[in-house]
C-alpha positions in Angstrom: -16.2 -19.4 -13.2 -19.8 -19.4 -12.3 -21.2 -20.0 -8.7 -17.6 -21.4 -8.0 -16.3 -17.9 -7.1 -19.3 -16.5 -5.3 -18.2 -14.6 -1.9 -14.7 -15.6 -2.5 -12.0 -13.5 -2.6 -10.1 -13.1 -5.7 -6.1 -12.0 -5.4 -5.2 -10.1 -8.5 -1.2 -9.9 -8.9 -0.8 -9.4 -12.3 0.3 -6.4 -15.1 -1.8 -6.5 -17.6 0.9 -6.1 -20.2 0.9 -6.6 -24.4 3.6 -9.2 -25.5 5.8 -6.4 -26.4 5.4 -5.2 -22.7 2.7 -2.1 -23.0 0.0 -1.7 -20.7 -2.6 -3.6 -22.3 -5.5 -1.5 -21.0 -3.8 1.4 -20.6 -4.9 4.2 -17.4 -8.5 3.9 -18.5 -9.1 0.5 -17.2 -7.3 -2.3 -14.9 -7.2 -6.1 -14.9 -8.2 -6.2 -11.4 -11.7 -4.5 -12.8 -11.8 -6.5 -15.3 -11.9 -10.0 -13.5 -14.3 -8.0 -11.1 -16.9 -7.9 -14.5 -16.0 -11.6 -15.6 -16.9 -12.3 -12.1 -19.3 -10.3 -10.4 -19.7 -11.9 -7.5 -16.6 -12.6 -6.2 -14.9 -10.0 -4.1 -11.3 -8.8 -6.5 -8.4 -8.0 -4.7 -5.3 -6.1 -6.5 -2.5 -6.8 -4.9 1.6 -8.1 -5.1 1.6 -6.3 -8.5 4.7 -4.1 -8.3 7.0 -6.5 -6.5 9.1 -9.0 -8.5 8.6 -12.5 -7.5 12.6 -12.9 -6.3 11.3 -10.5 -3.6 7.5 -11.6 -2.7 8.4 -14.4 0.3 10.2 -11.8 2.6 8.6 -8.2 1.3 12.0 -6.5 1.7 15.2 -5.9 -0.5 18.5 -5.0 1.9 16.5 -4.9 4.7 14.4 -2.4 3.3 10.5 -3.4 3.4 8.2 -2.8 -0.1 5.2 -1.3 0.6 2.6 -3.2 -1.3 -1.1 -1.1 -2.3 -4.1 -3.3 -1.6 -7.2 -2.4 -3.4 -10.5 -3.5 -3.4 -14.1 -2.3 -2.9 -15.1 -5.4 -0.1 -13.5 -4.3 3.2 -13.7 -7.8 5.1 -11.4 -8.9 1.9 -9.0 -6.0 2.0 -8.2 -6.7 5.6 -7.5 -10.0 4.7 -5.1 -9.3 2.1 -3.5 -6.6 4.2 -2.6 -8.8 7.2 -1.5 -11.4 4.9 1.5 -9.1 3.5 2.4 -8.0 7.2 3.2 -11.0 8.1 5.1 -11.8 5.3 7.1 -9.0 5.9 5.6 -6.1 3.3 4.5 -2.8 4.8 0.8 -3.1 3.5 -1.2 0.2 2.4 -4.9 0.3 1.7 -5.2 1.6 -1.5 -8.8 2.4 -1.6 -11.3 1.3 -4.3 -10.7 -1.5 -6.9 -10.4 1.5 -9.6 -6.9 2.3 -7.9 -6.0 -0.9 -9.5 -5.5 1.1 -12.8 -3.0 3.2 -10.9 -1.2 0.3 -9.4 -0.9 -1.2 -12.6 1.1 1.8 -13.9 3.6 1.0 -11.3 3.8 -2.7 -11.3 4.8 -1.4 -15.4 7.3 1.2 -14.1 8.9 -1.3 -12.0 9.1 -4.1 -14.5 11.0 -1.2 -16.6 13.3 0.5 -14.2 14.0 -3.2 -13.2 14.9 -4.4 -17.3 15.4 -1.9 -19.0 18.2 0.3 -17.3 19.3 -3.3 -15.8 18.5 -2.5 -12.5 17.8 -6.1 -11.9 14.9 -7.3 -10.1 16.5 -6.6 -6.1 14.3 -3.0 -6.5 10.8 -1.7 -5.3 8.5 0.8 -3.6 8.2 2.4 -0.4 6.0 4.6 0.9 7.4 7.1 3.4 4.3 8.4 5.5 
């Protein structure tokens, strides 16, 4: 990615998951930190991990609202993400430091598997009571 990426800021939605749907880095490590090495000066954002894409344009499932984790070291790009996702209709968290990716990752995995393996189907998610 180069120069291309410099100052930017880098959305990181994925689950970093083996094809036979393990984490692939396990707690030790996150994609969100990895794409922060591969591009060191770009300014990586992990969010919209846990939420299945059926349910990402409105943020809510029976009028319930997901809260979605945003975490990131730059807090200029944080802010960004987080009033993107209240507007959309999430209930957005600050998640602290890009490391908290490796947690967020566990639970974008639990979902996908409360979601397809007991069937639940993909109308479930998170929320934070605070």
């Amino acid at each position: 990615m180069g120069d291309a990426v410099r100052g930017k800021v880098l959305l990181d939605v994925i689950n970093a998951l083996t094809p036979d749907y393990q984490l692939a880095l396990g707690c030790t490590a996150s994609g969100a930190e990895e794409l922060q090495k591969k591009a060191p000066q770009a300014k990586v954002v992990k969010a919209f991990n846990a939420v299945f894409a059926l349910n990402m344009s409105t943020g809510a499932v029976k009028g319930e609202k997901f809260t979605l984790f945003v975490a990131g070291d730059d807090m200029a790009a944080k802010g960004l993400v987080l009033s993107a996702r209240k507007v959309i209709g999430f209930d957005p968290v600050d998640a602290g430091p890009l490391t908290n990716a490796r947690r967020m990752e566990t639970l974008g995995y639990f979902n996908i598997q409360l979601g397809y393996t007991p069937n639940m189907g993909a109308e479930i998610g998170f929320k934070l009571v605070h």
